[in-house]
TIDOTI-807886 format. One line per field, with one value per residue: residue number from 1; residue in three letters; x, y, z of N, C-alpha, C, O, CB in turn. Coordinates in Angstrom, 1 decimal. Glycine has a CB too. Example, Ala and Ser with C-alpha at 12.3 -4.5 7.8 and 13.67 -1.06 7.14 Angstrom:
BEGIN
seq <- [1/2]
type <- [ala/ser]
neast <- [13.2/12.8]
nnorth <- [-5.7/-2.2]
nup <- [7.8/7.1]
caeast <- [12.3/13.7]
canorth <- [-4.5/-1.1]
caup <- [7.8/7.1]
ceast <- [13.2/12.9]
cnorth <- [-3.3/0.0]
cup <- [7.8/7.9]
oeast <- [14.2/13.4]
onorth <- [-3.3/1.1]
oup <- [8.5/8.0]
cbeast <- [11.3/14.1]
cbnorth <- [-4.5/-0.6]
cbup <- [9.0/5.7]
END
This chain:
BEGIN
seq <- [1/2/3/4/5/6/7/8/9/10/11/12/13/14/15/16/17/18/19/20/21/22/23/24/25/26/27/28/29/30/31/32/33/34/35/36/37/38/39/40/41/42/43/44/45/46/47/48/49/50/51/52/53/54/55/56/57/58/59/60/61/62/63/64/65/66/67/68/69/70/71/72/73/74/75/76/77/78/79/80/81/82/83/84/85/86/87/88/89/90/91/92/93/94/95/96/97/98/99/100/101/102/103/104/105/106/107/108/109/110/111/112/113/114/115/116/117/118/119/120/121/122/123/124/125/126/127/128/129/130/131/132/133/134/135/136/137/138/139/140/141/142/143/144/145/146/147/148/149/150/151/152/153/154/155/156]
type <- [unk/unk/unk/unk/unk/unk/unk/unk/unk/unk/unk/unk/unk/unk/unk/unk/unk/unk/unk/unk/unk/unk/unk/unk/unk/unk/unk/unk/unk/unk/unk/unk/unk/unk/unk/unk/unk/unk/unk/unk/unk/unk/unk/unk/unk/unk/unk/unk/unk/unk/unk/unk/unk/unk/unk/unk/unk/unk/unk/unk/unk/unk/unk/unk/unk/unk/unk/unk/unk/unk/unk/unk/unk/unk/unk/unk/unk/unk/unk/unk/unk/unk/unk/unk/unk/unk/unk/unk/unk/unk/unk/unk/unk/unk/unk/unk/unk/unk/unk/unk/unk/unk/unk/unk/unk/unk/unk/unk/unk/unk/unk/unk/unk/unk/unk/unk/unk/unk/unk/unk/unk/unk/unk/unk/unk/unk/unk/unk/unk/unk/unk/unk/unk/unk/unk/unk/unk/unk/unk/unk/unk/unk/unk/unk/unk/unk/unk/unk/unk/unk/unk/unk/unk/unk/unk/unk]
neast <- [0.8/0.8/1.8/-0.2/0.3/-1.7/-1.8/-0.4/-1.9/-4.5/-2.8/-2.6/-5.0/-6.2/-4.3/-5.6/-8.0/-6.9/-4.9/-3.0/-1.7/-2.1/-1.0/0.0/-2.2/-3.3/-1.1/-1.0/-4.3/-3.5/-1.7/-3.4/-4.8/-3.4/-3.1/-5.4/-5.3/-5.4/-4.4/-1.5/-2.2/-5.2/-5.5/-4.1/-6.2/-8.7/-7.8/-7.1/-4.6/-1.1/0.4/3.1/3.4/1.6/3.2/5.6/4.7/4.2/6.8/8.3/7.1/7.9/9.9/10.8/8.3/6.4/7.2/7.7/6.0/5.5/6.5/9.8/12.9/13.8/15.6/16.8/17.4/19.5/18.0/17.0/17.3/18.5/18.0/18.5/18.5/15.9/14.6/15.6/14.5/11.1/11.5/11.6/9.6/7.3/8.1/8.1/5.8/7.0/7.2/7.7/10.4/11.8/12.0/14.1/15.6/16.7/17.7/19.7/21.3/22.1/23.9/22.7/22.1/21.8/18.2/15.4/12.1/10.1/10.8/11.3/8.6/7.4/8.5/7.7/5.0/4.9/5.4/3.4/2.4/0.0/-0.9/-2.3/-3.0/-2.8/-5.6/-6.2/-8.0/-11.4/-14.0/-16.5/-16.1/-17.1/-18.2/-18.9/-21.0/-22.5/-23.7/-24.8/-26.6/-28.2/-29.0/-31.1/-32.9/-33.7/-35.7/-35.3]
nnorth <- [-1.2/2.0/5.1/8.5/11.9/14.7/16.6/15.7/14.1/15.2/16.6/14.3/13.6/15.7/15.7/12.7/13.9/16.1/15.9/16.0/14.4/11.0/8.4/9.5/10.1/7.6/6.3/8.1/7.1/4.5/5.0/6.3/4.4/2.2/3.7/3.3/1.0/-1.4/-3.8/-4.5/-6.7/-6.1/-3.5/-3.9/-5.6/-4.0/-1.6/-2.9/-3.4/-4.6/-6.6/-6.3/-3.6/-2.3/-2.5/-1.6/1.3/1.6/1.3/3.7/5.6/4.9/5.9/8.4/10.0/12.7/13.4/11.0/10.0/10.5/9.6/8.5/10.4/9.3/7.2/8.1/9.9/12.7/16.2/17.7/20.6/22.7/24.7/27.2/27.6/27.2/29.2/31.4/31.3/31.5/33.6/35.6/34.2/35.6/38.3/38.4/37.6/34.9/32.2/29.2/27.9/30.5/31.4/28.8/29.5/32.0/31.2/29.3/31.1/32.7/31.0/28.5/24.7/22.7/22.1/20.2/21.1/20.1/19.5/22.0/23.1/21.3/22.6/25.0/24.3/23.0/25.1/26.5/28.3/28.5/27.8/28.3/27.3/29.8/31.1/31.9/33.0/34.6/34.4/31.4/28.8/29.7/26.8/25.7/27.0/27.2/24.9/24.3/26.3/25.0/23.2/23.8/24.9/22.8/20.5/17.2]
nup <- [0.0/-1.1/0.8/0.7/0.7/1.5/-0.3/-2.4/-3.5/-4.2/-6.0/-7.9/-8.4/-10.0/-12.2/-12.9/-14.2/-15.9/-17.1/-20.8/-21.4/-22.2/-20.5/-18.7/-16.9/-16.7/-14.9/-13.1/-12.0/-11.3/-9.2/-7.6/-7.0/-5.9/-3.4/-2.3/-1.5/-3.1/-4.3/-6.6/-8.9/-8.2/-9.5/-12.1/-13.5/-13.3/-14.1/-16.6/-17.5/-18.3/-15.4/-14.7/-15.7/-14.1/-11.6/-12.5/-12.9/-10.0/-8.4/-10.2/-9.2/-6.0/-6.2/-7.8/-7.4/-8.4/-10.4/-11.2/-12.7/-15.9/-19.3/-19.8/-21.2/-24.9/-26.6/-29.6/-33.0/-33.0/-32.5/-35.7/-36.2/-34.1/-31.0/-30.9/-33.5/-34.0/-32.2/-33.8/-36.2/-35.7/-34.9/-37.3/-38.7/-37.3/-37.7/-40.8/-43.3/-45.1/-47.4/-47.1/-48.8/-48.9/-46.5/-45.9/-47.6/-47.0/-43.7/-44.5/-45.2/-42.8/-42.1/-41.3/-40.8/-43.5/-44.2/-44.5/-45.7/-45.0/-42.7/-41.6/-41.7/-39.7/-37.6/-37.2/-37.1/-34.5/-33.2/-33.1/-35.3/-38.3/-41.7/-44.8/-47.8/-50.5/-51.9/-55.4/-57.0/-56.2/-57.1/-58.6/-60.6/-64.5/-65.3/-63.4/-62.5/-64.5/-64.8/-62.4/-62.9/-64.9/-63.2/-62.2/-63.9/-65.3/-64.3/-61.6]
caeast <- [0.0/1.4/0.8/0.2/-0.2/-3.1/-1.1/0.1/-3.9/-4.2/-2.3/-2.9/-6.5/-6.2/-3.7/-5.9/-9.1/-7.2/-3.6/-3.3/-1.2/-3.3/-0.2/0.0/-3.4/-3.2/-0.4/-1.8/-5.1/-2.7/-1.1/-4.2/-5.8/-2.9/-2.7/-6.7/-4.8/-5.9/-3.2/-0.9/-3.0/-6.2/-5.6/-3.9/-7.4/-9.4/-7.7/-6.9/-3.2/-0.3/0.5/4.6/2.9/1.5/4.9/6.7/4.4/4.3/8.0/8.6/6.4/8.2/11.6/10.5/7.3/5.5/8.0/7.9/4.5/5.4/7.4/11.5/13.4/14.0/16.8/16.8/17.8/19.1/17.4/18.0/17.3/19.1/17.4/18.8/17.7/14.4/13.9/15.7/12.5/9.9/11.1/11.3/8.5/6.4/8.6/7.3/5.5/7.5/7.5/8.7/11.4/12.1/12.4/14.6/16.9/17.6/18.0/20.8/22.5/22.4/25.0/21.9/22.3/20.6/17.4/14.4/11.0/9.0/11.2/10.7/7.2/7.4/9.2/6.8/3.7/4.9/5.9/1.8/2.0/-0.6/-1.5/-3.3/-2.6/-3.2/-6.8/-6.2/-9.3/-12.7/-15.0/-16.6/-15.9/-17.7/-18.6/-19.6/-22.0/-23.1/-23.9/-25.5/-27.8/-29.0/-30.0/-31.8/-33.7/-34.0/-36.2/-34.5]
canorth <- [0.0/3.7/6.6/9.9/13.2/15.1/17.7/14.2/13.0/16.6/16.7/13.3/13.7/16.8/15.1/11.9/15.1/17.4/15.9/15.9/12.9/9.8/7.6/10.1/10.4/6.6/6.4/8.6/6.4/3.6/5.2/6.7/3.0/1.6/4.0/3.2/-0.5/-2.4/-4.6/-4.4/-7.3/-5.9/-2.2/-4.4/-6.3/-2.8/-0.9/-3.4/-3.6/-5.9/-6.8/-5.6/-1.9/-1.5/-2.3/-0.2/2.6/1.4/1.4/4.8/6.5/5.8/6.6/10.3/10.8/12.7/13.5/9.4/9.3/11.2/8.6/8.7/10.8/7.8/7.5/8.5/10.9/14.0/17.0/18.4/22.3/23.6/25.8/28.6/27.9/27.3/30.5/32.3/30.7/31.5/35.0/35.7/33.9/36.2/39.5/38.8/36.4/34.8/31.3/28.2/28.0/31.6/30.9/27.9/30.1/32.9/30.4/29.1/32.3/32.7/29.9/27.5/23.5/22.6/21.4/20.1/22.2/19.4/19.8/23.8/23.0/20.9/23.2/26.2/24.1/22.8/26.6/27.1/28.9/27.9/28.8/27.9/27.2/30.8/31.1/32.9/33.6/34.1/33.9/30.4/29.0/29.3/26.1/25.0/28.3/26.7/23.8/25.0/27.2/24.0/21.7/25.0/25.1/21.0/19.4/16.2]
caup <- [0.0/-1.0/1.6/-0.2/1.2/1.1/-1.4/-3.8/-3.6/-4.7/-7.3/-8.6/-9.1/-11.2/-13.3/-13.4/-14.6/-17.1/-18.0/-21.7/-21.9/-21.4/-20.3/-17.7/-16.8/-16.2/-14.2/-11.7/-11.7/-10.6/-8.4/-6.4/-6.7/-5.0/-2.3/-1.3/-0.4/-3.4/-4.5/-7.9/-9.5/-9.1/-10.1/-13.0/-13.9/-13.1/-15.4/-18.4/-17.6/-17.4/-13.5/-14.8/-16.0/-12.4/-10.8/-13.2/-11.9/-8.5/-8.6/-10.6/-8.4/-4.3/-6.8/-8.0/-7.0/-9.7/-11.5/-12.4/-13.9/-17.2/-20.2/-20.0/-22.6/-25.1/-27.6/-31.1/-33.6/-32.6/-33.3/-37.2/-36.2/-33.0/-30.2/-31.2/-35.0/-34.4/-32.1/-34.9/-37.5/-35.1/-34.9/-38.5/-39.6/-37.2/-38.6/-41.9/-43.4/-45.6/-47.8/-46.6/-49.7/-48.6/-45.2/-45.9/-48.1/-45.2/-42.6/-44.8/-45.7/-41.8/-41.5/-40.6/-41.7/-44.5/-43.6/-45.7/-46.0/-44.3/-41.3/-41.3/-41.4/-38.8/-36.9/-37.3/-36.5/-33.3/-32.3/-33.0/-36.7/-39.1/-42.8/-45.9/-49.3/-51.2/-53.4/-56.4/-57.5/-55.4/-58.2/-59.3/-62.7/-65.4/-65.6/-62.3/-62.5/-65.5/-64.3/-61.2/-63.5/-65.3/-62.4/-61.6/-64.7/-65.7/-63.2/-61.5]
ceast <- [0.9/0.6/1.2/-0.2/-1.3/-2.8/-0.8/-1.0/-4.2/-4.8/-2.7/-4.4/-6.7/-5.3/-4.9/-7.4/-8.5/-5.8/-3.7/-2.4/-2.1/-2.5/0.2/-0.6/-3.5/-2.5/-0.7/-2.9/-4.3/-2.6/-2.3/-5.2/-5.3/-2.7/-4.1/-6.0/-5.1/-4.3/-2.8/-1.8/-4.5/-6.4/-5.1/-4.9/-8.6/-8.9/-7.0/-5.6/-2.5/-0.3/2.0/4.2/2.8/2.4/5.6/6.5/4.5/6.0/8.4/7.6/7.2/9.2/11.4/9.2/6.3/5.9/8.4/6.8/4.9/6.7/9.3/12.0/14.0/15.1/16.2/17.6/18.1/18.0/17.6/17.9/17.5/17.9/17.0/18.1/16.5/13.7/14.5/14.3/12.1/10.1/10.8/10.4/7.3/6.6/7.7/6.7/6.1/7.1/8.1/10.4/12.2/12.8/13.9/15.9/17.6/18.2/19.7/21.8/23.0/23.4/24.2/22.3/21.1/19.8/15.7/12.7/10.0/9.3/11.0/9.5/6.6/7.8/8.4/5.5/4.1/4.8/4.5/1.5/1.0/-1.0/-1.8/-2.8/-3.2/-4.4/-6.4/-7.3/-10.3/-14.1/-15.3/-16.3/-16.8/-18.8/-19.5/-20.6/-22.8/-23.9/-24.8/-26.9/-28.7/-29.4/-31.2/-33.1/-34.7/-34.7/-35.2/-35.6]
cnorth <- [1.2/4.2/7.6/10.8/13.4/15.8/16.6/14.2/14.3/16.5/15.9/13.1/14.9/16.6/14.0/13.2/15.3/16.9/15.6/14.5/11.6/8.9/8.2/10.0/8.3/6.1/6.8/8.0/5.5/3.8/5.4/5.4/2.1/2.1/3.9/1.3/-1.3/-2.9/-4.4/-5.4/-6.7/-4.6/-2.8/-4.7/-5.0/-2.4/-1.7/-3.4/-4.6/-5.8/-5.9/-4.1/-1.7/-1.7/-1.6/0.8/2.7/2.1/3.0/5.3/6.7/6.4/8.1/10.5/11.6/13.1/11.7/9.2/10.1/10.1/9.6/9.6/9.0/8.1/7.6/9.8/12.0/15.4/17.9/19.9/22.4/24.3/26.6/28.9/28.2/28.8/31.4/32.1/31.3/33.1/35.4/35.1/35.1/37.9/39.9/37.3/36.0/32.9/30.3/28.4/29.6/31.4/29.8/28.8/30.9/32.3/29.5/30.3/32.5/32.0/29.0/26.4/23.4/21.6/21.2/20.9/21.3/19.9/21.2/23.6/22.5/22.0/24.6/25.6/23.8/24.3/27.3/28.3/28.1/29.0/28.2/28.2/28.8/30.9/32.5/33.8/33.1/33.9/32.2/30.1/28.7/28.1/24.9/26.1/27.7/25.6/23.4/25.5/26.1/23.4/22.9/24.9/23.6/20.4/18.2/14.9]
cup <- [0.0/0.2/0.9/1.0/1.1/-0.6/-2.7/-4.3/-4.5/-6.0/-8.1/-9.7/-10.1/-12.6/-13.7/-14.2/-15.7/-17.5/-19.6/-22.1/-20.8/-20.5/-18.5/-16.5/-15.9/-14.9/-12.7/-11.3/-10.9/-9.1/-6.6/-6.3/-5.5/-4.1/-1.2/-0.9/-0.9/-3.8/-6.5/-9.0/-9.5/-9.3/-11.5/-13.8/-14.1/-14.1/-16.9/-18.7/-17.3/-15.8/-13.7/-14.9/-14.9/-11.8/-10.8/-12.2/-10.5/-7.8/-9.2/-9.4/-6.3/-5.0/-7.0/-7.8/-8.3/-10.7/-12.4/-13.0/-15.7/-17.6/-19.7/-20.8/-23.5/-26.0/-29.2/-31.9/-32.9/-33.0/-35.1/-37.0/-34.8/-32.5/-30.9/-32.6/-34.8/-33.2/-32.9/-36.1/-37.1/-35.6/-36.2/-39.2/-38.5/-37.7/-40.2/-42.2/-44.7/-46.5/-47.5/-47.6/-49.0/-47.5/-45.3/-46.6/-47.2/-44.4/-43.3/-45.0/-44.2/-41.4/-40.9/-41.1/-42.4/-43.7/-44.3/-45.4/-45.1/-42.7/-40.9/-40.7/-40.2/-37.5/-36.4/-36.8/-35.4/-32.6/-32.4/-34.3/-37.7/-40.5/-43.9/-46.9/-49.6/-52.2/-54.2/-56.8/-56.7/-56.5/-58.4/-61.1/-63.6/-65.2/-64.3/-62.3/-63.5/-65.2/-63.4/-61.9/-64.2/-64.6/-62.1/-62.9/-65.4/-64.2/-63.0/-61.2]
oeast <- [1.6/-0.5/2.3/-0.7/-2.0/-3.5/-1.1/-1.1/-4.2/-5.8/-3.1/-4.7/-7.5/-5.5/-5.4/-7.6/-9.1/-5.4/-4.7/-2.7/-2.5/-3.2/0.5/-0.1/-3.7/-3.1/-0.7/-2.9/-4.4/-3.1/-2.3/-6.2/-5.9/-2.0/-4.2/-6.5/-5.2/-3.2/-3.6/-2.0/-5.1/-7.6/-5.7/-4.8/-9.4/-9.5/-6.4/-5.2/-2.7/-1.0/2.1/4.9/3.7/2.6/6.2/7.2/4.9/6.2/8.8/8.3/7.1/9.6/11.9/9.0/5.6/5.4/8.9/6.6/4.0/7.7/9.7/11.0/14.4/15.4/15.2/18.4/17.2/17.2/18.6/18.5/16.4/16.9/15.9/17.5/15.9/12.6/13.8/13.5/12.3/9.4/9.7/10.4/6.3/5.7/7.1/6.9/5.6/6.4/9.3/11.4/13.4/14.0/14.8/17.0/18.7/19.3/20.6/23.1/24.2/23.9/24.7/22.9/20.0/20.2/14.9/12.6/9.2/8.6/10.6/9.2/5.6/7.1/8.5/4.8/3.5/4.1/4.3/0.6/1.3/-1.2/-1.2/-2.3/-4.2/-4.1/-6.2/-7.4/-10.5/-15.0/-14.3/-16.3/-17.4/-20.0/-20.2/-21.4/-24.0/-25.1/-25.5/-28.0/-29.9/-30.5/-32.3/-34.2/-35.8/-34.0/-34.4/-35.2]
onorth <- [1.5/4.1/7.9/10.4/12.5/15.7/16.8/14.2/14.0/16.4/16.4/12.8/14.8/17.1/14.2/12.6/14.8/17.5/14.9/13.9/11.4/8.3/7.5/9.7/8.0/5.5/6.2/8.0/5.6/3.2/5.1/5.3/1.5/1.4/4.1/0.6/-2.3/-2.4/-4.1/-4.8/-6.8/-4.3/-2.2/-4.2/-5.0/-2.6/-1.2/-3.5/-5.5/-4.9/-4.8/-3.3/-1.0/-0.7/-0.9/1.1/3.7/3.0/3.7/5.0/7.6/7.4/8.8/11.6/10.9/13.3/11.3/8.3/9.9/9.8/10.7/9.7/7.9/9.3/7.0/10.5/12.5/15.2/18.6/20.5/22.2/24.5/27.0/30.0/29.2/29.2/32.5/32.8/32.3/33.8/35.7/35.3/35.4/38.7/40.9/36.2/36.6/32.4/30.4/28.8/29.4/31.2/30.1/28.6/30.7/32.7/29.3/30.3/32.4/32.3/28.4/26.6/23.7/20.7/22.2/21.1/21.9/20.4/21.4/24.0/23.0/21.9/25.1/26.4/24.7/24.6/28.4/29.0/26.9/30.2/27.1/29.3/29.1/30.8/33.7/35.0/32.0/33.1/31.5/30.8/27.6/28.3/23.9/25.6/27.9/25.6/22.4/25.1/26.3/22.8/22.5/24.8/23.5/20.0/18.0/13.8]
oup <- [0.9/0.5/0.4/2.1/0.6/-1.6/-3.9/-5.5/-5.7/-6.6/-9.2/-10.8/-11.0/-13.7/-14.8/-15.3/-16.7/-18.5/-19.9/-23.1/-19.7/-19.6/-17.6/-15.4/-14.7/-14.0/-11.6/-10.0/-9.7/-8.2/-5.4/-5.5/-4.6/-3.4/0.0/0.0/-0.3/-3.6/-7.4/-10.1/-10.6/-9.3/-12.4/-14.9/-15.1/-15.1/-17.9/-19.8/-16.4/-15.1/-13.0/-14.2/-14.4/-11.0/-9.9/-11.2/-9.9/-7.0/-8.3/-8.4/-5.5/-4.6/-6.2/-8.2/-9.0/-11.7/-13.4/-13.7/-16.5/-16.9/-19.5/-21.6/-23.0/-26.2/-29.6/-31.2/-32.2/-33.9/-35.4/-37.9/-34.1/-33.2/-31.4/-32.9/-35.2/-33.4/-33.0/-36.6/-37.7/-36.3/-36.3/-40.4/-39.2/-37.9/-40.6/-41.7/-45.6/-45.7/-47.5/-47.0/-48.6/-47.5/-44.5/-46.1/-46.7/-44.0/-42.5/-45.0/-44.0/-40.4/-39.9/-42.1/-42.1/-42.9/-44.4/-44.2/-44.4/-41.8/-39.8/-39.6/-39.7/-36.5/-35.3/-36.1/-34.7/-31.7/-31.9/-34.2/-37.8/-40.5/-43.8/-47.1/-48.8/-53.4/-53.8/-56.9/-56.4/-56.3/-58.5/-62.1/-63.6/-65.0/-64.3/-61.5/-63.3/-65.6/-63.6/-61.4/-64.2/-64.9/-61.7/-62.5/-65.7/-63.3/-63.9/-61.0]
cbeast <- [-1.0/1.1/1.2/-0.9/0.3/-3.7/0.6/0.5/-5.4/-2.6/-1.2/-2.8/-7.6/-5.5/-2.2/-6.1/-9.2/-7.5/-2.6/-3.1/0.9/-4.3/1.0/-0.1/-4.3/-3.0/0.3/-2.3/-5.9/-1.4/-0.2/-5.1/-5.8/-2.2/-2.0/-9.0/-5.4/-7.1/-3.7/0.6/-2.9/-7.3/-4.6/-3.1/-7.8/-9.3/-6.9/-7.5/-2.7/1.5/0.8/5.5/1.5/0.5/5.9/6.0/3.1/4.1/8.4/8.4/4.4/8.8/12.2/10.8/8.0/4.5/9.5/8.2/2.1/5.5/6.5/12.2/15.0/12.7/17.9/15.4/17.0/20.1/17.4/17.2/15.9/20.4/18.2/20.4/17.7/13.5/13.9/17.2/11.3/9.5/12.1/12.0/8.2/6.0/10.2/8.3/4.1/8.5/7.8/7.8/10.7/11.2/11.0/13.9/16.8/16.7/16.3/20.7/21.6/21.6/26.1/20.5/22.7/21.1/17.6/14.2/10.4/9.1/12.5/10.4/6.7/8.0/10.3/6.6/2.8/6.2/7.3/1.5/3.4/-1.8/-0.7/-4.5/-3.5/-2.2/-9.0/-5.9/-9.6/-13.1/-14.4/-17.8/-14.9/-16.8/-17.5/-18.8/-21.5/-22.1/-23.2/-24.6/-27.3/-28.6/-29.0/-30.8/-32.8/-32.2/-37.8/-33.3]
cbnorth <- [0.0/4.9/7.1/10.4/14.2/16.3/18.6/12.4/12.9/16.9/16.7/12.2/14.0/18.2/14.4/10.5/16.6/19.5/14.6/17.1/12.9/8.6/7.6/10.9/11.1/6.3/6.9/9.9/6.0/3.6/6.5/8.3/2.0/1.2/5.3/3.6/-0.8/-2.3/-6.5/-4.9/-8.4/-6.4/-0.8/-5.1/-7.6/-2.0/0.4/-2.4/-3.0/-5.9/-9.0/-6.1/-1.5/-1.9/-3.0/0.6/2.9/-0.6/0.2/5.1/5.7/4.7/6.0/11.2/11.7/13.3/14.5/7.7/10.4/13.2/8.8/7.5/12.3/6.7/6.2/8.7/11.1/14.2/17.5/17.9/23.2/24.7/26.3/28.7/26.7/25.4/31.1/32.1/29.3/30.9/35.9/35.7/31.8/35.7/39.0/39.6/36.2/35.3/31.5/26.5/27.9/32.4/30.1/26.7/30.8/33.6/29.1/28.4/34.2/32.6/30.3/27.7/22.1/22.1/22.0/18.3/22.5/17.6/19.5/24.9/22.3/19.8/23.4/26.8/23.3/21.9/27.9/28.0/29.1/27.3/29.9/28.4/25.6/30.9/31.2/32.4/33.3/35.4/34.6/30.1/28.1/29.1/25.7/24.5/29.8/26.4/23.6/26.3/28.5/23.2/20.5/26.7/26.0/19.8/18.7/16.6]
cbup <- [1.2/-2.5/3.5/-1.8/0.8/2.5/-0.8/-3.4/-1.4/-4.7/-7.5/-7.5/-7.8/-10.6/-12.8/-12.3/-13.7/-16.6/-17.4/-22.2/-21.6/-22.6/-21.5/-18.0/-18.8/-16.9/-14.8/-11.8/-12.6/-11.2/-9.2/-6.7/-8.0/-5.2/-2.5/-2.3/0.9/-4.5/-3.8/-7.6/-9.0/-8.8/-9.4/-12.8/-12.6/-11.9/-15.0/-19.7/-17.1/-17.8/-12.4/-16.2/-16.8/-11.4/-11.1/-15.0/-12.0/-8.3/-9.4/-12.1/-8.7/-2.6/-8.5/-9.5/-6.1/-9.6/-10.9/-11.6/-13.1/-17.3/-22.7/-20.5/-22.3/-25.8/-27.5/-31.5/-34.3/-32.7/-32.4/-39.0/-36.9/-33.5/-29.4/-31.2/-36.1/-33.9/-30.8/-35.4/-37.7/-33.4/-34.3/-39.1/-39.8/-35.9/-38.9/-43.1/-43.2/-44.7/-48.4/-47.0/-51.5/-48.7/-44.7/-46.5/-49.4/-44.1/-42.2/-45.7/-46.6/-41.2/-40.4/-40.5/-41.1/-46.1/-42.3/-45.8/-47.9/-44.6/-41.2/-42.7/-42.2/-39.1/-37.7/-38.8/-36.9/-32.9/-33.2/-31.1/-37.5/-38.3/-43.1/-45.8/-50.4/-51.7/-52.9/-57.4/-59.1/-54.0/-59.7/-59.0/-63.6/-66.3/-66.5/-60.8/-62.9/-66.4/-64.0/-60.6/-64.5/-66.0/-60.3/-61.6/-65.7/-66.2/-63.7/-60.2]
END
């Protein structure tokens, strides 16, 4: 059986409410299941988990506390655009509004590494920029007007 605080119990319950990560969100259920005194097997069976998952948590949780309910950093790739790059992007893409390709060419003249248009993109939506293909023309065409005006006039 865990003992929590009152302040853990708290916290836990506002995480298991509004955390945006569900893995999270879980964790904390765990945690506040096993501290009303049920046992690792049946918070396991209760919530649809292995018996090793609730250990894990059981385990991460006397180790750090609530800083163990949120995933590890894991290995992979480094990052392909630096810090520093990507608050240089953000700022100049909110300076002006500029073109990805555009964008991509400054960021090199800057001494940035080359780095592909998806990844910019990427880079700019995480930082919360959004924007839309360009319409040329607001008019319909012709021919869907056309078209339109016949079902209008031909019974169906």
């Amino acid at each position: 059986m865990l003992v929590l605080s009152a302040g853990d119990k708290l916290e836990l319950q506002k995480i298991v409410k509004k955390h945006p990560n569900w893995r999270v969100r879980e964790r904390a259920q765990s945690v506040l299941l096993l501290a009303e005194g049920k046992s690792c097997q049946d918070v396991a069976e209760r919530q649809g988990l292995t018996l090793q998952t609730v250990s894990a948590t059981r385990r991460r949780w006397i180790e750090g506390g609530l800083d163990g309910l949120p995933d590890r950093a894991r290995s992979g790739a480094p990052p392909k655009v630096s810090a520093a790059d990507r608050e240089r992007l953000t700022q100049w893409a909110r300076e002006a509004p500029l073109s990805l390709p555009a964008l991509q060419a400054r960021h090199e003249q800057a001494g940035g590494t080359p780095v592909h248009l998806n990844t910019l993109s990427s880079v700019l939506k995480r930082a919360g920029f959004v924007w839309k293909r360009t319409r040329h023309c607001l008019k319909k065409s012709e021919t869907r007007w056309h078209l339109t005006k016949l079902n209008k006039i031909l019974p169906s």
